[in-house]
C-alpha positions as CSV (number, residue, x, y, z in Angstrom):
1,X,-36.8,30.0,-10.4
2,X,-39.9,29.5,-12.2
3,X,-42.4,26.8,-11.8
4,X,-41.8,25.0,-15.1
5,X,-37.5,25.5,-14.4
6,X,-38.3,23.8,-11.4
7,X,-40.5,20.8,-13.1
8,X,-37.2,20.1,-15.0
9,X,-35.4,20.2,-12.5
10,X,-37.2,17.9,-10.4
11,X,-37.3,15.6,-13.4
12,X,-33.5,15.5,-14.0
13,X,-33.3,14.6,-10.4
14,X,-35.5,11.9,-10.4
15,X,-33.6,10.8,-13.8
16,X,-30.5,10.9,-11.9
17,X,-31.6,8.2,-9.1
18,X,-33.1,6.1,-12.1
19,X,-29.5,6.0,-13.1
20,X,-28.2,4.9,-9.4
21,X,-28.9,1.0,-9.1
22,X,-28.5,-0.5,-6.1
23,X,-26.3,-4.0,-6.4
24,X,-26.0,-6.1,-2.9
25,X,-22.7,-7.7,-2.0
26,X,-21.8,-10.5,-3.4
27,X,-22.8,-9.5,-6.5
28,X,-20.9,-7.7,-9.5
29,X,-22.4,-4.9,-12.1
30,X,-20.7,-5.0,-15.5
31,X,-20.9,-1.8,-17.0
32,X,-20.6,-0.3,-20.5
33,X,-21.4,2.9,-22.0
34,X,-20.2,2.6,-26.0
35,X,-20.9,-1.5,-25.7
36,X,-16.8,-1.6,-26.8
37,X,-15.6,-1.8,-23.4
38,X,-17.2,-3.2,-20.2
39,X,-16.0,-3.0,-16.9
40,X,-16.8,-4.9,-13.5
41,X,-17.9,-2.5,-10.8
42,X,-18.5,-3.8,-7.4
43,X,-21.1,-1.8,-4.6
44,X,-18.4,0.2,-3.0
45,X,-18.0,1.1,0.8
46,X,-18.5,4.6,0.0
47,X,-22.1,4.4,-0.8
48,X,-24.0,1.6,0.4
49,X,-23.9,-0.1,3.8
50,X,-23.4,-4.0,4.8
51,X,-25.8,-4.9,2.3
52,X,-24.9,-3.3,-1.1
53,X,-24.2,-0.2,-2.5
54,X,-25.3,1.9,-5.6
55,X,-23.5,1.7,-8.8
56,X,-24.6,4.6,-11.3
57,X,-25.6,3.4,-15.1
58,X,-24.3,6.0,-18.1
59,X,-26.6,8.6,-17.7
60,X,-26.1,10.5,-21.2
61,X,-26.8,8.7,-24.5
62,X,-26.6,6.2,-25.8
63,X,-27.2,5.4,-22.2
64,X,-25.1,2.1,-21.9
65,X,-25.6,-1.3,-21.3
66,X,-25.8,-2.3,-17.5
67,X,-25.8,-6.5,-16.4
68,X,-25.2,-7.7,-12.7
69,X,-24.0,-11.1,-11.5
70,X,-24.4,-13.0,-8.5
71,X,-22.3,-15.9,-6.4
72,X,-24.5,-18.2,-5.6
73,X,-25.0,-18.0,-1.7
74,X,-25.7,-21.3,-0.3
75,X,-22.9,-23.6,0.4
76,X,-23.9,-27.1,-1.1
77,X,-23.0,-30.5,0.3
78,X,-24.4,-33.7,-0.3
79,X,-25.2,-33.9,3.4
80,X,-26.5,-30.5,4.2
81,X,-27.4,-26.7,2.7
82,X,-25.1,-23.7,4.6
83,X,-27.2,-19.9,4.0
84,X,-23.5,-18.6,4.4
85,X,-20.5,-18.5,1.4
86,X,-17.2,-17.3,2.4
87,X,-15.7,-15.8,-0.4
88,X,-15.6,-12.3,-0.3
89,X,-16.8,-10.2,-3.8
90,X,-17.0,-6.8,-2.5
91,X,-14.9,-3.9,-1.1
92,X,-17.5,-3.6,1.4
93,X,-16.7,-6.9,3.3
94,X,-18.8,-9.9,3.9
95,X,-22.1,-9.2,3.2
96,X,-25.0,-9.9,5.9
97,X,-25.8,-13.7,5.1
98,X,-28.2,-15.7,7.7
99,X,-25.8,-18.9,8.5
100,X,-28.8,-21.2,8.7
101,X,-28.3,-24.6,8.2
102,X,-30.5,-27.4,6.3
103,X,-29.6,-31.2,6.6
104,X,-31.1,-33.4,3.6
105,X,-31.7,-36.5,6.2
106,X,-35.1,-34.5,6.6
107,X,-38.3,-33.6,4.4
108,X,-38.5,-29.6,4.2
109,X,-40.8,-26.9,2.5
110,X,-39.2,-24.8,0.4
111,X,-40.6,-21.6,-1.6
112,X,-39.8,-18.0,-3.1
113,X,-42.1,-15.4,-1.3
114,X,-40.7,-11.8,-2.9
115,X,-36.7,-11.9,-2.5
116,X,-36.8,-14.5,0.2
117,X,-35.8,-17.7,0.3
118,X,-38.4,-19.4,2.7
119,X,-37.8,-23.0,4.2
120,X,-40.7,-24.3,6.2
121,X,-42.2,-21.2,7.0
122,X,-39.3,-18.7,8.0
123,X,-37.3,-16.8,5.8
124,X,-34.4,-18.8,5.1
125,X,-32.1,-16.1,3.1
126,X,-32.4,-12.9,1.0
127,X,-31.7,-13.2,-2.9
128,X,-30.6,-10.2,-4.8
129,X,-33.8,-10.2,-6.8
130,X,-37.3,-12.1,-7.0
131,X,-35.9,-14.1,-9.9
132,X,-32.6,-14.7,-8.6
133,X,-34.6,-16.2,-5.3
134,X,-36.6,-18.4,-7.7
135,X,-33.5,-19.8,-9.2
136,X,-32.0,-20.8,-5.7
137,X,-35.3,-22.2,-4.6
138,X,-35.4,-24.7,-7.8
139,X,-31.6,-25.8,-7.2
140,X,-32.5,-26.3,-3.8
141,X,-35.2,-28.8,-4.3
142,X,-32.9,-30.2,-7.0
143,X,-30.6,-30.8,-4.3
144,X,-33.0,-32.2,-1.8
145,X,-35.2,-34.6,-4.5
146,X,-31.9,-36.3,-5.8
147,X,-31.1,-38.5,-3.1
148,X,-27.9,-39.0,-0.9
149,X,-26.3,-41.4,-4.2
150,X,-27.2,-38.0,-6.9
151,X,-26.7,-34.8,-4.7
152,X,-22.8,-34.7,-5.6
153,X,-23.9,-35.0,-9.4
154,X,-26.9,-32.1,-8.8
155,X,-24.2,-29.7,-6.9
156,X,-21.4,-30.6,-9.9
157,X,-23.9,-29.7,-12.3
158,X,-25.0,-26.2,-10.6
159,X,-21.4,-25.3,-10.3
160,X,-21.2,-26.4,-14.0
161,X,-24.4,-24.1,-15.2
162,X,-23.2,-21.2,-12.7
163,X,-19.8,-21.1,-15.1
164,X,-21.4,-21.9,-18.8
165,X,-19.4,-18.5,-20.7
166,X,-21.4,-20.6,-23.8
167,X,-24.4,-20.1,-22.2
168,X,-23.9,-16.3,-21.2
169,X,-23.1,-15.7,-25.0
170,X,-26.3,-17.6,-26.3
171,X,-28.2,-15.5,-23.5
172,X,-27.1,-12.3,-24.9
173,X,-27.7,-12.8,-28.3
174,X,-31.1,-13.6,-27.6
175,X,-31.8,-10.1,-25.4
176,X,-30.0,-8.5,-28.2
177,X,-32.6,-9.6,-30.6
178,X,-36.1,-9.3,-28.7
179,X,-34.2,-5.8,-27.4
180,X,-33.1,-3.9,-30.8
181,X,-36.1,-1.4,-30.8
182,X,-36.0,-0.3,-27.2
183,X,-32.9,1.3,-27.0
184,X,-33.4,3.9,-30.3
185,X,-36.3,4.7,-28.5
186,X,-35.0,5.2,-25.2
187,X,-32.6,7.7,-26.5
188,X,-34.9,9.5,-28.3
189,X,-36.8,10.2,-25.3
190,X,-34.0,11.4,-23.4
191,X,-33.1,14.1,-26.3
192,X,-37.2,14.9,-26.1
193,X,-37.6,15.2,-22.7
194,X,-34.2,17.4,-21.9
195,X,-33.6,19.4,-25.2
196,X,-36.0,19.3,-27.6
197,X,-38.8,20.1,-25.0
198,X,-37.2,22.8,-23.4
199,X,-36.2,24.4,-27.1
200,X,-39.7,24.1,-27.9
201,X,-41.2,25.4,-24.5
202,X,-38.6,28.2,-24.9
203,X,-39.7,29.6,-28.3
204,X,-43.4,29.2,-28.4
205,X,-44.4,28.9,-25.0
206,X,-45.9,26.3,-22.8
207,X,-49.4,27.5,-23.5
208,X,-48.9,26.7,-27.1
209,X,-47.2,23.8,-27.2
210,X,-47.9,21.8,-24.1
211,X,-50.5,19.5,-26.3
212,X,-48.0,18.7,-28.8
213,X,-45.5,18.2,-25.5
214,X,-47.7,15.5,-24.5
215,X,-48.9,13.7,-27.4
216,X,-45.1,13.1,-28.2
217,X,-44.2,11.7,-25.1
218,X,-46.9,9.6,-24.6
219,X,-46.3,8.0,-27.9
220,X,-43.1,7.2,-26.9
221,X,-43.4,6.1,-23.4
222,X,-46.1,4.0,-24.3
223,X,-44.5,2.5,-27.5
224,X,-41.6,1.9,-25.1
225,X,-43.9,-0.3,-22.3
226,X,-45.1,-2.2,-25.3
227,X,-42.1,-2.7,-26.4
228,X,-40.4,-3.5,-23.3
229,X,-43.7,-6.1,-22.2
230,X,-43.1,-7.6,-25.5
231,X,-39.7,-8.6,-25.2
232,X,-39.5,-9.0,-21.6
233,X,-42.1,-12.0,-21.9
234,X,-39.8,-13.5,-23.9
235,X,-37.2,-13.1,-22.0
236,X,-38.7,-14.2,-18.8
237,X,-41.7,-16.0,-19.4
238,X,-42.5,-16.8,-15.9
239,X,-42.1,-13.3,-13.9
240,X,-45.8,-12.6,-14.7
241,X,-45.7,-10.0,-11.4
242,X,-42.6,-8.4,-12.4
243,X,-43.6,-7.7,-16.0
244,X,-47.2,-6.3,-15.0
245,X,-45.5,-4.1,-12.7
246,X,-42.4,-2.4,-14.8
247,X,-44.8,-2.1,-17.6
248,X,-47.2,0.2,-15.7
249,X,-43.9,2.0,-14.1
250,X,-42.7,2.5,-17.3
251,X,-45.7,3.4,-19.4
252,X,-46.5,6.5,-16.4
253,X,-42.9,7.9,-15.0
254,X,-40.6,9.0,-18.0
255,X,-37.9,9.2,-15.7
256,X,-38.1,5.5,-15.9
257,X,-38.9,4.7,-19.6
258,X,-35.7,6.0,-20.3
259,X,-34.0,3.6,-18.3
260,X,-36.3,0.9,-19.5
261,X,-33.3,-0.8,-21.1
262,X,-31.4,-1.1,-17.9
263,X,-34.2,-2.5,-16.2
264,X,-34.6,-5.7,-19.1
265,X,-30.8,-6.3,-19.2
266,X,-30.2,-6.2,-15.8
267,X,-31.5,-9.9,-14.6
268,X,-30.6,-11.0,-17.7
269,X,-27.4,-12.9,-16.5
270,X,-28.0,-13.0,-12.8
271,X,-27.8,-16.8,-12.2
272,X,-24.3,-17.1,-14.0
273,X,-21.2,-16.7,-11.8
274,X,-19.6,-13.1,-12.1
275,X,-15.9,-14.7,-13.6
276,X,-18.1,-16.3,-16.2
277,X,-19.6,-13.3,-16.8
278,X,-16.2,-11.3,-17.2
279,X,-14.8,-14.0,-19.6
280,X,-17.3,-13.2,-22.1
281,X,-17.7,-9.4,-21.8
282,X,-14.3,-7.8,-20.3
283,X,-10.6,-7.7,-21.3
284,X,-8.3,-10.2,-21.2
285,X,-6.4,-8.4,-18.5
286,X,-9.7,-7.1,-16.7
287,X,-10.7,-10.9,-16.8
288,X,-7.5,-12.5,-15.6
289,X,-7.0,-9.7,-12.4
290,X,-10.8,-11.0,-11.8
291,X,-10.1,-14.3,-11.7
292,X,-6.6,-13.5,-9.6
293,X,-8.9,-12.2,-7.2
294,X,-11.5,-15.1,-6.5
295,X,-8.9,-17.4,-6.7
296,X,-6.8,-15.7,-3.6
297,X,-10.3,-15.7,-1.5
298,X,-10.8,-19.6,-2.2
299,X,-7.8,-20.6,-1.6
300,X,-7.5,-18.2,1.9
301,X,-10.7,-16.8,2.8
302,X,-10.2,-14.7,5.7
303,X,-11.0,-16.0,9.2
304,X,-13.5,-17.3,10.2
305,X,-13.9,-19.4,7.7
306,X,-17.6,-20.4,8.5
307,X,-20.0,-18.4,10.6
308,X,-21.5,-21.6,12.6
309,X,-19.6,-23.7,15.1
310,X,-21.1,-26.6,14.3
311,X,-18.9,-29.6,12.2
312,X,-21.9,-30.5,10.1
313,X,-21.8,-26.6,8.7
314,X,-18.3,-26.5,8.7
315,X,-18.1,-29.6,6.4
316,X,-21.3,-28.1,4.2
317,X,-19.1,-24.8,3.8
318,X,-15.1,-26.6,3.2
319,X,-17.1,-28.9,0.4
320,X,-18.9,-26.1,-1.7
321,X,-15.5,-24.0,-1.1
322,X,-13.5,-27.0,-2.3
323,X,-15.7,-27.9,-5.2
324,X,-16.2,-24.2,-6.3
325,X,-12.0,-23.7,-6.1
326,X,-11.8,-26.8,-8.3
327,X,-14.2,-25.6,-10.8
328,X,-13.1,-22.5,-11.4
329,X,-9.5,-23.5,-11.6
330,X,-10.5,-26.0,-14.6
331,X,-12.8,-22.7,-15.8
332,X,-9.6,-20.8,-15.9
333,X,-7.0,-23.0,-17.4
334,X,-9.5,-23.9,-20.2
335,X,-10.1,-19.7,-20.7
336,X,-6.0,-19.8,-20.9
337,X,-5.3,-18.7,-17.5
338,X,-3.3,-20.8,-15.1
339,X,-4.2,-20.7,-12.0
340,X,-0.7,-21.3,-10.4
341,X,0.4,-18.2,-12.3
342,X,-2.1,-15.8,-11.6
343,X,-0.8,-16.9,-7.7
344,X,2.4,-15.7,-8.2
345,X,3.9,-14.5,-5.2
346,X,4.5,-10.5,-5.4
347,X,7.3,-9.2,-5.7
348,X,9.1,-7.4,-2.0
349,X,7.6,-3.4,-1.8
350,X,11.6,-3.3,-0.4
351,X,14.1,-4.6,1.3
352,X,12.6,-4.8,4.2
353,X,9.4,-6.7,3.1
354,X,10.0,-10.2,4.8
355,X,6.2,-11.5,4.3
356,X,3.3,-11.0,3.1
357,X,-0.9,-12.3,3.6
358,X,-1.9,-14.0,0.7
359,X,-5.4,-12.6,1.0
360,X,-4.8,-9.3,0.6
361,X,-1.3,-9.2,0.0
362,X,-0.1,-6.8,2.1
363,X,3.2,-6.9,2.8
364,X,4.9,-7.2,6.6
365,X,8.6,-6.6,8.3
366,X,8.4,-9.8,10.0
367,X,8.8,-13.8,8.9
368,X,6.3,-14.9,10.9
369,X,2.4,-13.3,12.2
370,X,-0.7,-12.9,11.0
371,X,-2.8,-10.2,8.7
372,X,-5.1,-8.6,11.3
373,X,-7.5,-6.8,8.2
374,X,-8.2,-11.0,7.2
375,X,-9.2,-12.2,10.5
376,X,-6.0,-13.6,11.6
377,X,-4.9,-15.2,8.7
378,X,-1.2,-16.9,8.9
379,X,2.1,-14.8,6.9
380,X,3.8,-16.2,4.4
381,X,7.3,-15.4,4.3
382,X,9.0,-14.5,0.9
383,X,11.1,-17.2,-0.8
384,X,14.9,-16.7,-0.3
385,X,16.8,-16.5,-3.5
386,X,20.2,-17.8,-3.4
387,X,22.5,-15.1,-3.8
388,X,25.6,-16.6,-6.4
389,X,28.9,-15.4,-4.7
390,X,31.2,-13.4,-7.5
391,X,33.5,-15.2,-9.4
392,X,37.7,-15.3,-7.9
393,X,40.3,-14.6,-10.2
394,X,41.7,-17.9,-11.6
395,X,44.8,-18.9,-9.8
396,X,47.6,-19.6,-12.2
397,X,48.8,-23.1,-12.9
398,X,52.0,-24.4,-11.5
399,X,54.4,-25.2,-13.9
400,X,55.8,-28.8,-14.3
């Protein structure tokens, strides 16, 4: 292999782990590679750990759209803040969450430092992004500044934003504008860097055309951080730090300009819930299984239901469970689902199916028990249908 086959190779593997994005637990990708069909991938167990797991983007053109959303992962009550949700999003299982408590009855300093959520001094929890952590920081001190007679309206009103589908919609119209140019451009650098410069190399040489190489891409990876700094202070006014750096990472590795795209859309939506999310984007169907799924882990999350001992945590966790069940049951009978039939029972695997978790819905021999894989959670046994005994022959009448 020769030095300059081996220069494209290292760049096509360094394109490839721009393509794999790492998405924590808890969080949902939403994925499209046409834009006429998106679909909702969550960080599977297969590559990742506790923590998350990599979800690949379209690597081939026109490269796809790729948007992540997170649950938000404090349990709210108007007595206390729980670092710990229950409701499981990912194939993975729970995700690593800190279970530290906050009661409002005190005064407490509370800032973004990177991903972290930091409350008087000590990391409090880990966000999925910078941003993200900003957001929980400000709806935290929204929470503590309102007072023991507003906090139910401040928590009502972040459930409220956290399922806004008009919101999501006005949001992506918006990137859509400031974001038109980037993606022609994007393209045209992956056809530059991985055909047209190898077609060119190939006839005339590298001696010969290596100037002409590099004038070309720099005009377009530069164009592209312009571009990109442009629209992304637009889009997020405040991440100063972020922008400075993505702009230099884009405007000196190629790799990365051509996923420069990605890297705007991607926090685009994070602070909307992911069924909210779905609604807008996916399918009907997609969205309705979605919702059938975050319904059966509020209504019976697996055991244990709250990862402190303590009654003031358990209260903070059953309230922001409750409140979050109730809201996204009123979400989903206003999108035309209904809740009640979305949590159908399923129908026996056979005859000898007498039960069944209502978790994971696996199915059991036995009336009574519990679903070891959910922690312990109780069986529920299959409703009996009456069985209507065949009709006798009608007896003839006597005669009078």
């Amino acid at each position: 292999m020769s030095d300059l086959e081996l220069l494209f190779l290292v760049l096509g593997v360094v394109y490839g782990w721009e393509c794999a994005c790492w998405v924590p637990r808890g969080s949902v990708a939403f994925v499209t590679w046409l834009g006429r069909r998106w679909r909702a991938a969550e960080p599977p167990a297969q590559f990742g750990n506790r923590r998350g797991g990599f979800i690949f983007a379209p690597p081939l053109p026109p490269l796809g759209t790729f948007l992540a959303g997170h649950r938000f992962p404090i349990s709210l009550s108007p007595e206390a803040a729980l670092a710990y949700v229950t409701p499981i999003m990912s194939a993975g299982g729970q995700p690593e969450q800190t279970g530290k408590f906050l009661g409002w009855n005190e005064s407490h300093t509370i800032e973004a430092k990177g991903k972290g959520v930091v409350v008087d001094g000590e990391l409090w929890l880990k966000a999925a992004s910078r941003g993200f952590a900003e957001y929980v920081v400000e709806k935290l001190r929204q929470a503590a500044q309102a007072g023991p007679a507003k906090r139910e309206s401040a928590i009502n009103e972040i459930l409220r934003e956290t399922l806004d589908a008009k919101a999501i919609q006005k949001r992506w119209e918006e990137f859509q504008k400031q974001a038109a140019h980037i993606r022609p451009l994007t393209n045209s650098l992956f056809g530059y860097l991985f055909i047209l410069a190898p077609a060119v190399i190939w006839h005339f040489g590298l001696q010969m055309s290596w100037f002409g190489l590099l004038a070309g891409l720099l005009l377009l990876t530069t164009t592209t951080a312009i571009l990109f700094r442009r629209a992304h202070k637009e889009l997020y006014p405040l991440a100063e730090d972020e922008r400075f750096t993505h702009f230099l990472t884009i405007l000196l590795s190629p790799a990365t300009t051509i996923r420069a795209y990605d890297v705007l859309s991607r926090p685009l939506l994070e602070k909307f819930h992911p069924l909210a999310i779905a609604k807008v984007f996916c399918s009907e169907t997609d969205f309705r299984e979605f919702g059938r799924r975050i319904l059966r882990e509020l209504r019976h999350p697996a055991l244990p239901v709250c990862a402190r001992p303590e009654a003031a945590a358990q209260a903070a966790e059953r309230y922001w469970r409750t409140s979050l069940q109730q809201r996204m049951e009123e979400f989903l009978r206003k999108s035309g689902a209904d809740p009640e039939e979305l949590l159908r029972p399923p129908a026996p695997a056979d005859e000898s199916s007498r039960s069944f978790c209502p978790r994971c819905l696996s199915q059991f021999t036995t009336t009574e028990g519990s679903c070891a894989d959910c922690g312990g959670l109780a069986l529920v046994p299959f409703p009996i249908k009456s069985q209507a005994k065949p009709p006798g022959r009608e007896q003839p009448k006597a005669a009078r």
